[in-house]
Each structure stands twice: as C-alpha cells, then as structure tokens.
N, C-alpha and C positions, 0 to 999 in steps of 0.2 A: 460559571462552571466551577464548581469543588477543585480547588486545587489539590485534595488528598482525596479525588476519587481512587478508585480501583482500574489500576492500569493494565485496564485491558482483562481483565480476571472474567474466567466464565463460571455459570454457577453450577458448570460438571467439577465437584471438589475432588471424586474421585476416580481415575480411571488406573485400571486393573487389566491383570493378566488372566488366562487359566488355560488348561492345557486340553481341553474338552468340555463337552456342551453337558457332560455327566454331571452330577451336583449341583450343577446352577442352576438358578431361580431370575426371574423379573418380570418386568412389566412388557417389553418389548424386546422381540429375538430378531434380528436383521440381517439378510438370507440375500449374496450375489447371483443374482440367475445371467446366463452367458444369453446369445442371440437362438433363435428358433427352443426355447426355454430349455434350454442347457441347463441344466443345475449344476450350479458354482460349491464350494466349500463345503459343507455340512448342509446344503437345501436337500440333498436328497434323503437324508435318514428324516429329517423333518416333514418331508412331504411324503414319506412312506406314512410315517407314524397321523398324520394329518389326516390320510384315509383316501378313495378315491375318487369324491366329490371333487378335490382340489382341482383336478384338471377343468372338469367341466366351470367350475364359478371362474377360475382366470382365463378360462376360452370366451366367456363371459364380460369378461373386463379386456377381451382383447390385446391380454398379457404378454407377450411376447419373449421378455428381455430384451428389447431394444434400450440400448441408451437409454439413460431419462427416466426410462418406466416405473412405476412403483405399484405394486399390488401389495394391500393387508387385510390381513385374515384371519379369521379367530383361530388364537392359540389350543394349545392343549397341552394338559402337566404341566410341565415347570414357569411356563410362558403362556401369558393371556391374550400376548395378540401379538403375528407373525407378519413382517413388512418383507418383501419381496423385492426386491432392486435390479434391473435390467444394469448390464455392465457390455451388450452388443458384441462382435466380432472379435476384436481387435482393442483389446481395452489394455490403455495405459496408463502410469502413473496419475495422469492428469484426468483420465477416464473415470483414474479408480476417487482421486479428490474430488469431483464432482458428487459421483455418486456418494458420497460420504456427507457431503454439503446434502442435498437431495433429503438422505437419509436422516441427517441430521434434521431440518426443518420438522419433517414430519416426524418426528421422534420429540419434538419439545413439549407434549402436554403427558412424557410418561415419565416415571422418576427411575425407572433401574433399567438402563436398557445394556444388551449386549449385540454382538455381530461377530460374522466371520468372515467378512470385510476384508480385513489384515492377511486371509489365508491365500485370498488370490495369488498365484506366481506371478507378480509383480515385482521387480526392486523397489524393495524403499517404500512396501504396501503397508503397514503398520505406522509410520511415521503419517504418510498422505493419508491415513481415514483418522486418525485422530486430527490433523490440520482440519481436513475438509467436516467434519462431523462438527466440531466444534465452532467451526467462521459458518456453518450452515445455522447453525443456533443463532447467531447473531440478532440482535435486535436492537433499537433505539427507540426505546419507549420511555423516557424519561416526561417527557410531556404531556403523555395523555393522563386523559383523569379515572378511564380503567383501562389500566394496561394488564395486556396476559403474558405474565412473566414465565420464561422459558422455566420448567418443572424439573428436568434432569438433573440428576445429580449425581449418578452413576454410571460411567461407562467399562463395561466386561468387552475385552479383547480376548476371544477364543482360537488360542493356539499356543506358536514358541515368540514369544514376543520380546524383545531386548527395551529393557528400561531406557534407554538413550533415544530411541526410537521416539518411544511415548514423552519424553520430557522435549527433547526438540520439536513434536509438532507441534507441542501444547504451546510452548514459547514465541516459536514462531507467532504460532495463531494469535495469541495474547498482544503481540508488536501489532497485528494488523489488525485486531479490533479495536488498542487503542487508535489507530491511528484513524479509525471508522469513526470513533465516538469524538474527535476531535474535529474531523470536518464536519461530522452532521448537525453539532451544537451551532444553534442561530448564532450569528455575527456576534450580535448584543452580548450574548453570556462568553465570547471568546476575545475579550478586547487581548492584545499584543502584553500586558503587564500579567495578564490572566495564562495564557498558553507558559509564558516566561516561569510562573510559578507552577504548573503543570509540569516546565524541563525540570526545574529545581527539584521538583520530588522524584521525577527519573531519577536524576543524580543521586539524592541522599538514600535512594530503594537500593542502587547497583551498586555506589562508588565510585561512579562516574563525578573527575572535576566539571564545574560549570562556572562560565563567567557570561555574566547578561551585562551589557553595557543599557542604558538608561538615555532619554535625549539628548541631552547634554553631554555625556561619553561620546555619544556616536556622531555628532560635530565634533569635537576634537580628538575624535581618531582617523575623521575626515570621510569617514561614509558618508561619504556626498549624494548618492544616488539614495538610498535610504530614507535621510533627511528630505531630498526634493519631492519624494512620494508620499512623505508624511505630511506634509506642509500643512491639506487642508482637513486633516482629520483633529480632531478634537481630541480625540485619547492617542494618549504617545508611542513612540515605536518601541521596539525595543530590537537588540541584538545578541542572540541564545548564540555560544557555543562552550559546546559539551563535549571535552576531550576523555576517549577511553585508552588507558593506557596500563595493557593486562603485560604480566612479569614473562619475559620467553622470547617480544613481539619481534620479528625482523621488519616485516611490513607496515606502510601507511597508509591507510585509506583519509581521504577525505570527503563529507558527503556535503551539499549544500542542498536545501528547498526554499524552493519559495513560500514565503510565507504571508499572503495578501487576505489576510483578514477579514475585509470585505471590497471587491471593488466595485464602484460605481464607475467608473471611469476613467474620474476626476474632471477637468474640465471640458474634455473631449469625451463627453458623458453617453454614457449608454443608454439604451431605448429602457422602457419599464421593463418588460419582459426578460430583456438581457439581465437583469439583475436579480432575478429572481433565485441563481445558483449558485450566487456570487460568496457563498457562506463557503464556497467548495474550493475558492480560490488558492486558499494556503496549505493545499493538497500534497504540495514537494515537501514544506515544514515538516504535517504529519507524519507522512511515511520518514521522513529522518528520525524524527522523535521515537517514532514504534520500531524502525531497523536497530540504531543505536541502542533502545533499550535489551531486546530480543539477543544482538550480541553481546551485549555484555553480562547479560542472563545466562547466557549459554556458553560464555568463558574462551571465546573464539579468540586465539593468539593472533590481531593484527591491532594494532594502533589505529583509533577510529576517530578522526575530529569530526561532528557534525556540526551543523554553522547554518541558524535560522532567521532571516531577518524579515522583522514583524512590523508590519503595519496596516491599517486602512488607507486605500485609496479612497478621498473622499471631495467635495466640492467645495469649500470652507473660503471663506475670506483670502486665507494667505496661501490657498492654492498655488503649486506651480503651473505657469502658464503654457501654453504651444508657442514657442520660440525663446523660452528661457533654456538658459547653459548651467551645467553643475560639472562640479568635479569628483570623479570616482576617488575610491581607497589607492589605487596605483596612479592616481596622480593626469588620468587621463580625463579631458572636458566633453561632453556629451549634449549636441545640443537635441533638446526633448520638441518635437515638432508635435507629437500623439500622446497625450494622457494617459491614455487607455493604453498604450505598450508601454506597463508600468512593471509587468514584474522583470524583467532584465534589467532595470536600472537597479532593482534591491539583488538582485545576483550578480550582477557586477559587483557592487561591496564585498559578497558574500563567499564567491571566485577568487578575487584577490586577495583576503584574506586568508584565505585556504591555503595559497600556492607558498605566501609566506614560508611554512611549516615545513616545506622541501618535498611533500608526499609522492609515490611511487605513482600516487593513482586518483586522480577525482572524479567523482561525480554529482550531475545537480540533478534536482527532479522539480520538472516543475508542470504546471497546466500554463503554457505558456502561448501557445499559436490555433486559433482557431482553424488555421491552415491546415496546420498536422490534420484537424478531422475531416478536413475536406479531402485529404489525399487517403487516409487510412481507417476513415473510419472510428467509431466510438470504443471499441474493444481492441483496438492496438496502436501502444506507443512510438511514436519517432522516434529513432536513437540517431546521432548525429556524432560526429568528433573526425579531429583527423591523424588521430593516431589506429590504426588498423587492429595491433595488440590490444589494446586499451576495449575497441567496440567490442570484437572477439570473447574478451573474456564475459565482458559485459552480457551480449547473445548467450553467451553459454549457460552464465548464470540464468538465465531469464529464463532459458528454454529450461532448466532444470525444476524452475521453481514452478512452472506452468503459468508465465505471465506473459503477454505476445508484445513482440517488439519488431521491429525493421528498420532495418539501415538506412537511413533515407543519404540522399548525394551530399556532400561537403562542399559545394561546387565556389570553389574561392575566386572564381570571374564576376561574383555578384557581389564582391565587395565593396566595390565602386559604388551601387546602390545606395551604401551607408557614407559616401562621402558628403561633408558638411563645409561650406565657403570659411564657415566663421568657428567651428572647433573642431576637434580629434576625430567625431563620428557623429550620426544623427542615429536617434534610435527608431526611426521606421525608414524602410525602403519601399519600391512602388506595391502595386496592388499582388503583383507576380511571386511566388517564390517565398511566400512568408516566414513559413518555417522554417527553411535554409537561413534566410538573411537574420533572422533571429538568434539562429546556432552561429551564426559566423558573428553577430555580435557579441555573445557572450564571448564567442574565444578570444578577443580582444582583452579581457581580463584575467585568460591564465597561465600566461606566460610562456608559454608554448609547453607544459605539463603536461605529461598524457592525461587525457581528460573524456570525457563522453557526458553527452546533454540525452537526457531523458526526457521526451515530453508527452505527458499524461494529459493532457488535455482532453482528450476521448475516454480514455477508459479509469478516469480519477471518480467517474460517477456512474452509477448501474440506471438506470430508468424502469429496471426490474429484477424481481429475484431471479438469478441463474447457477445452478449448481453453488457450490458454498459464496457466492454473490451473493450479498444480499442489495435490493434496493437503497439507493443514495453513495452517500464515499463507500470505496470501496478498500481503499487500503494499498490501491495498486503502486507496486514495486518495493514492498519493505519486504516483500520474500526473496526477489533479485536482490537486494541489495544485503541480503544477509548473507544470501549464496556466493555473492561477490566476494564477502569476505574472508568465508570459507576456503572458497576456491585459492583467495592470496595469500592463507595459511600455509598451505600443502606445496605453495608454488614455488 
C-alpha cells in the first residue's frame, strides 16, 4: 500500500452552494420524492417543466417514493438527465444519508451533478447528503485491470446551505473511506510497518504527534500481549499512537483498535473458509485511524489519544502456544488457552496504555466475538462497559451518526469463567456468553476508567451495497467516534 496515498480524498474536488435551480447547468439534477409520489424540494417545478408523460413512464417503473427507489429520466434544459429518489413517509436524517449514498452510486458515471436533497426539512440535511453522496461514491478498485473510476467531480447543493455543513460531511466521509481502503487492501500489501507509515502520514497531514514503537520497543515497554500474538508472524508488530492535542482542550478522549492484520488463527487455527475475511480484522485500527484524522481535520477541541497495536496472527515456528502465560503492559499474567481469541490480548496492551494518560473517557473498537453476530446480527454493534454515563454518551453519539449499536449485559457473575489455576486470567471462557466474557476481559486492563468496548464484528464488513455502504469494510464507527468527540467538547 502507498504510504502517501490520498487519505481518504474523493474525486468530487468541488462541492458548492446556489440559491436556486435558475442558472445552473449539469449532467445530472437529483429530485427527493416523499411516499405515494409526494414531490420533495424542487421535483415539482421539474416534473411540471418534464411534461405529462412523466407520470405515466414512473407508473411504468412502479415509481412510488418508497424508500430506496430510484427513478431517471431524460432531462430537459439545463439538465440532460433527471434521477428521482424515494425518501417514504417518515424520512430522517439517516433516511435522508442513505438516500444520498443511493443517489450518489448512481450518479458516478456523470461529471456535474447537482440535488435538492439538502432542502428537505430535516436537521443536519445538507451536512448528511454530502456524507451519504460521497461514501455512496465509494469504491476500491485499485486492483482490477479496467476499473471504472467514479466520474464526478462536481457536486451543486441547491438552496441556503452553510459552509460548515459541507466541510464536516466531506471530512467525516474522507475518515471513513480511508478507513474502508485500509481494510479492503489484501493482508500482503497492509503488513503492520506499512499501516504504521500510513499513521505517520496522518500525522505529518494534520499535526498530530505520533510515536510507533518497533519489536524490540514493545518488549521493553512490556506489551506482552502484543509481542505473544506476534510470535509467529514473520513481518513485525508495530505499536501506532497518535496523540491529538488541539489549543482550548478540557477533555480526554482515548481511542484504542484492534489492529490484526491478518488472522489465521494462529495455532488454534481456523478452517480455510474462516480466513477468507481475515484482511478485515484490523477494522477497530482503521476506524481510529480515519476518526482521529476526521477530528483533527475538523479542529474538534478534545485531546484525542488513539493507540493501534499492529500485528499478524500467524502459524510460524515461534508461535505462541495454547497453554503458554504472557504478561500484559499493567503487569497482569494471562494464560492464552485460544490462539484464535487473539485480538484482546493486543487490546490489553493497548487499554492499558491508554489509562496511563488519566483520560475522562475510553473507548476500543474492535471485531472482536463472533458471538456478538450471533446475538445481533451483521448490521449492529455490541456496546459493553460498566460505567452507565460513559455507554449513554456513546449510544447517543452512534444514534446521531446513524451507526446501530446495543447495549448488551456487563454481567460480572461470569467472571469466574475467566478464572485461571496458574495466572491472573485465562483469555477464553466456556462456549456460553462470549461476548460478555470477552468485554469483561478487556476491563481487566482499564483500570476501572470510564470506558465502553465496541464490537464491530458484524457490521465492520458489508456483504452488499446498501444505501452509502458500500460492499466489503465499511468504516463502521469512525462517525460515532467522531460524534463522541464532539459531544465531549460541548459537555
């Protein structure tokens, strides 16, 4: 992977305001239609001027405005072809970013496009159709041998549209496509020294500090768990963190992901098939990488440590085994029974190091419990923790940014589960409860901080395009975690 790719940059270089559809020209005009074909913003002077065919070819197409829909249609005057978007009953913010994702897709083989999108009476409607338009554009076609690169280049927002609006979704979006093009790069081109040079260019973009520890730092800083997960890989760990620290800040945030490179396992190795999405693994990494940059793109007055600990789980020679002991950063012994419940041993490092810092607030992200998908599903995260305030703000941000999350139990009677004859704690408990015992091992490393464990396990990877989803990483939770910080600005 290019360590001085483009972070996250889309190849819309300009989006714009105007105060009506008068004067303007393009390629494509983009028109909300409401439920039983309600005409949204400016569709109806369009669909006058369009003529009275229109009805009948979208009775044709079975047009509705339901959700989802899309109808397009030859333009007329200033516009050579008119896309129509269902936005249903009851459309909200996350109705209106879909649709804009939606929009966006089918909008990438025209070069000037405009919309009145932004007009709907929604809060916060101009901000969500530049996010969703733009992560709808998404694509990862570095590999093919003809790829059809997204064509837009221009996006017209028609109405009163505040600059701050358009520069925050654009940023935001910008954090979650890098963090898309970071998971979707095969293993091979993402080794841990690679991604490490990838933060370092975060840093020297924003001004963010950055300190990478190297193998040999991270034994003698005693990242033990790190170290034991790296054993049998062949290319080295590394350990990214990237402190943001903007002038005004009262707040701390601390962010930690996982960052498992590829895992196979390790000795308690996975079926073929298991491994086939294992490039997905370092999913919590990514989204710190793209929230971290996104904030401090956007100048958010909170103190941001983010803290990545890099590695392949892999089968090698010096493998750690199932019933080998290691000792975490807080000095706790762990005996490793599971290979494969490999990424809480690199978040234990990554935990403890955090809390160091005294912060107000942690949080980790990771793809961490298969469990989680079995209780919730592919499209929403567990949220765990047991401080109450800490989940709360968390939920609020999440629901703000339209990313799904649920509280799952903290239930501290299963901690026994994790109890070990011969050290501090064993990192698998039975077959029951996985998720849980998982979050309750990680809190063993944060010192009883307010804290909340994210796990994206389900919704770190799309299996299809959906509204500004695109298929493969997804990017999920670098808009929570941006909202987060927001929220601890004001608070």
């Amino acid at each position: 992977m290019d360590t001085k790719q483009a972070r996250g940059d889309s190849k819309v270089t300009n989006i714009a305001a105007a105060a009506s559809l008068d004067g303007t020209s393009g390629d494509l005009l983009i028109l909300p239609v409401y439920a039983e074909r309600s005409w949204g913003p400016g569709a109806a002077e369009v669909a006058s001027e369009l003529g009275e065919w229109l009805d009948e070819y979208l009775d044709g197409l079975d047009f509705s405005g339901k959700v989802g829909q899309t109808a397009a249609v030859p333009g007329k005057g200033a516009y050579g072809r008119v896309l129509f978007v269902g936005l249903g009953d009851d459309a909200d913010v996350d109705t209106l970013r879909k649709a804009a994702g939606i929009a966006g897709r089918a909008a990438m083989r025209y070069e000037k496009v405009a919309t009145t999108l932004n007009r709907v009476d929604i809060y916060g409607a101009s901000e969500a159709v530049v996010y969703g338009f733009l992560l709808g554009q998404y694509t990862f076609d570095k590999y093919l041998s003809k790829p059809k690169p997204t064509e837009t280049t221009e996006l017209l927002l028609i109405g009163d549209v505040d600059d701050t609006d358009i520069d925050h979704g654009r940023k935001v979006a910008a954090g979650v496509a890098l963090a898309r093009d970071l998971i979707n790069e095969p293993a091979g081109g993402k080794k841990p020294e690679v991604l490490a040079g990838i933060a370092t260019g975060i840093a020297e973009e924003t001004g963010i500090e950055i300190t990478i520890y190297d193998e040999d730092e991270i034994e003698a800083e005693g990242f033990g768990g790190l170290l034991a997960v790296s054993l049998g890989a062949t290319n080295p760990p590394r350990m990214v963190v990237l402190k943001y620290r903007p002038d005004g800040a009262e707040k701390s945030l601390a962010l930690v992901g996982k960052g498992i490179v590829f895992d196979s396992g390790g000795l308690s190795i996975k079926p073929a098939a298991g491994m086939e999405t294992m490039k997905t693994d370092m999913s919590g990494a990514a989204a710190v990488f793209g929230a971290v940059q996104a904030i401090a793109q956007l100048g958010i007055p909170v103190n941001v440590t983010a803290i990545a600990p890099l590695t392949e789980n892999m089968t090698g020679g010096a493998a750690q085994r199932p019933g080998d002991i290691f000792t975490a950063r807080n000095g706790k012994t762990v005996e490793v029974l599971n290979t494969d419940a490999e990424g809480r041993l690199v978040l234990a490092d990554g935990l403890a190091l955090a809390v160091e810092d005294e912060p107000d607030l942690v949080i980790d992200v990771a793809t961490l419990t298969g469990a989680c998908m079995v209780a919730l599903g592919k499209k929403v995260a567990g949220l765990f923790g047991y401080d109450d305030e800490a989940a709360a703000l968390v939920e609020g941000a999440a629901r703000r940014a339209g990313e799904k999350v649920w509280r799952m139990p903290f239930e501290k009677d299963y901690r026994s589960k994790l109890d070990s004859p011969i050290a501090d704690i064993k990192n698998i408990g039975d077959r029951y409860g996985g998720a849980i015992t998982a979050a309750l091992f990680l809190a063993e490393f944060t010192n009883e901080y307010p804290w909340a464990h994210i796990d994206i396990a389900g919704p770190a990877r799309a299996e299809s395009d959906d509204g500004y989803i695109s298929k493969g990483g997804t990017g999920f939770s670098v808009s929570t975690l941006v909202a987060v910080a927001e929220d601890m600005a004001v608070s």
